[in-house]
Residue, then its C-alpha position, 0 to 999 in steps of 0.5 A: x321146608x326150603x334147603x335154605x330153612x333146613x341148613x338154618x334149623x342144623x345150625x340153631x340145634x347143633x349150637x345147643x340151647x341159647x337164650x334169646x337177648x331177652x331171655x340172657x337180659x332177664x337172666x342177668x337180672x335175675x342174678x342181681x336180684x338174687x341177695x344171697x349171690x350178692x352178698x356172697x360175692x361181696x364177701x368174698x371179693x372184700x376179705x380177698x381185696x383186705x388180703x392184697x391191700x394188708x399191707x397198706x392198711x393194717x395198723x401195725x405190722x408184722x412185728x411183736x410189741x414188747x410188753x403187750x401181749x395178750x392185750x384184750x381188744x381195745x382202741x390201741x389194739x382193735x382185736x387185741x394182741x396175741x401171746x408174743x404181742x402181734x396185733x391180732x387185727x393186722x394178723x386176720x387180714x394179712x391171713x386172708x391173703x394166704x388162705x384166700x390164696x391158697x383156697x382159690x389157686x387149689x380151686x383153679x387148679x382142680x377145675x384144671x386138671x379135673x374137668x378136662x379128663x372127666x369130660x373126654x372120660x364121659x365122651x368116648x367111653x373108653x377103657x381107659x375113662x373107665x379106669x380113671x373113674x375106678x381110680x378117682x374112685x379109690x383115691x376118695x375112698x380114704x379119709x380126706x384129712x388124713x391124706x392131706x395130713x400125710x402128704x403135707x409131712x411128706x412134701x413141706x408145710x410151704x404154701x405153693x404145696x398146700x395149693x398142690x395137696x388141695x387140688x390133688x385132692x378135689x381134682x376127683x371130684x370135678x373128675x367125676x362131676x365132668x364125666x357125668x355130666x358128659x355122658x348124659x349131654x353126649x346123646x343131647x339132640x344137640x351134640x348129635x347134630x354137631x356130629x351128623x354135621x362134621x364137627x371134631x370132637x374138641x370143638x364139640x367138646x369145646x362148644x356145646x358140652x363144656x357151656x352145658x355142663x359148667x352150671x353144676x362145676x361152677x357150683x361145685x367150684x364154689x362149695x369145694x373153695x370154702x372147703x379148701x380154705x377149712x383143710x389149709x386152716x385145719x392144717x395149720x392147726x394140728x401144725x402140718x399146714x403153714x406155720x408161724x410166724x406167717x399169719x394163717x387163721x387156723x394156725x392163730x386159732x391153734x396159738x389162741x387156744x392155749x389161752x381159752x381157759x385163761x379167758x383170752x378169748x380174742x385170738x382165737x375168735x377173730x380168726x375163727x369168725x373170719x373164716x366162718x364168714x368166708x366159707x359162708x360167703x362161699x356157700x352163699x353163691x354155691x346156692x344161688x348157682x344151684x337155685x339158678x340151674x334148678x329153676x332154668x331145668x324147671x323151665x325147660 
C-alpha cells in the first residue's frame, strides 16, 4: 500500500462509520416509510402548531360565559363548557401551548445539560465522572413525583420553573445514557485512530462520539418529552403545577373531575384524550428510532 492509500485508509476510519449517499438515500427512505414515525411526528408537529395558533382559532376565548356552565358538547360549544363556563374547546387548545411548551423546553434543556457531562464522564474515566455517576445515581433513587412534588412547593407553580423541575430531573438520565454509551465508543477502532492521528479530545468528542451515540439519546429524548408532559399535567392536578385559570390539561382534568359522578363527563375527557394522544405520539417516534438503531446494528 502506497503512502498515498495509507493516509487515505487513516482518514476514512478516524471519520467513523458513514453511510454511502446510497446508503443515507435509502435511510431516508426508509424513515418516510416508516408510519409510526410519520404519524408521530404529525401529531405532534399538529397539537404544537393548535398551541401557537390558540389564539387565531379558537371559538371563544379566554373568558367565562355568563349562565353556560357545564353545557354538554354541542354546535354552541364543541366540547361543551366547563363549571365557570369556559369553553372547553378553546381551553384544550390553547393547554397544548403550555404543556407542549413545557415538555419539550424541559427536554432540550436536559439533553443540555445531560449529554455533555455524561459523555466527558465516559471518556476520561476520572474520579470526578465516577462521582457524578454516583450521584446521578442517588438523585433517581427517590421517587420522581415526590421530588418533583417537593421542589415545585418550594420554587413557585410558574411555568418557567416547571421547565427547571422536569429537566433537573430527567438530566440524570441522559447523564447516564452519554456516559455508557461513551465508554463503550471511546475503545471503537475509529476514535482510536483519531487519537494515534493527533486529534484533541473535543473534537474527537465533537466528531465521532456524539454522531454515534445520538441514536439511543434522541430515542430517549422522545420518550422522556411524552413523560414531561404527564408530570406537568400531574402536577397540575394535585394543584402544585400551573394553576387556573391558565388553561393546563391536568389542571382541567382535576376541575372536571368534581363533576364525574354528576355526569359531565366533557371536562375531563377532552383534556385527557389530548394528552393521551400526544404522549402516544411521543411514543410513536420513540420506536421508530429504536426499531431503526436495532436494524442498522443487525446490518452491521
Amino acid at each position: 500500500m502506497s503512502t498515498m492509500e495509507s493516509i487515505a485508509t487513516n482518514d476514512a476510519t478516524a471519520a467513523g462509520p458513514r453511510l454511502p449517499r446510497r446508503g443515507a438515500a435509502a435511510a431516508a427512505r426508509a424513515w418516510r416509510r416508516d408510519r409510526g414515525l410519520v404519524a408521530g411526528l404529525a401529531i405532534i408537529a399538529l397539537v404544537a402548531l393548535v398551541g401557537l395558533l390558540a389564539p387565531l382559532i379558537a371559538p371563544h376565548p379566554q373568558a367565562e360565559s355568563i349562565g353556560a356552565s357545564l353545557q354538554p358538547p354541542g354546535a354552541g360549544h364543541l366540547f361543551g363548557t366547563d363549571d365557570v363556563g369556559f369553553d372547553v374547546f378553546s381551553r384544550v387548545l390553547y393547554a397544548a401551548r403550555v404543556d407542549i411548551g413545557i415538555a419539550l423546553a424541559a427536554t432540550a434543556l436536559s439533553l443540555l445539560v445531560g449529554v455533555p457531562l455524561g459523555i466527558l464522564a465516559g471518556y476520561t474515566r476520572s474520579y470526578a465522572g465516577e462521582l457524578a455517576a454516583r450521584v446521578s445515581d442517588t438523585f433517581q433513587a427517590f421517587p420522581v413525583f415526590i421530588v418533583a412534588l417537593g421542589l415545585a412547593a418550594a420554587a413557585g407553580s410558574k411555568a418557567s420553573n416547571l421547565v427547571f423541575i422536569v429537566a433537573f430531573l430527567n438530566a440524570p438520565i441522559y447523564f447516564r445514557l452519554a456516559r455508557n454509551q461513551t465508554r463503550v465508543l471511546r475503545n471503537a477502532p475509529f476514535v482510536e485512530a483519531s487519537v494515534v492521528a493527533g486529534e484533541r479530545t473535543p473534537r474527537i468528542l465533537v466528531r465521532h462520539v456524539l454522531p454515534n451515540a445520538a441514536g439511543p439519546l434522541l430515542a430517549q429524548a422522545s420518550v422522556n418529552a411524552g413523560w414531561a408532559l404527564l408530570l406537568t399535567s400531574g402536577l397540575s392536578f394535585v394543584g402544585a403545577g400551573v394553576r387556573p385559570p391558565t388553561a393546563e390539561w391536568g389542571a382541567m382534568i382535576a376541575n372536571g373531575s368534581e363533576h364525574l359522578l354528576g355526569g359531565e363527563w366533557w371536562p375531563t375527557v377532552f383534556p385527557g384524550l389530548a394528552i393521551m394522544i400526544t404522549v402516544l405520539a411521543f411514543g410513536l417516534v420513540s420506536e421508530a428510532i429504536s426499531k431503526r438503531i436495532q436494524g442498522v446494528r443487525d446490518e452491521r
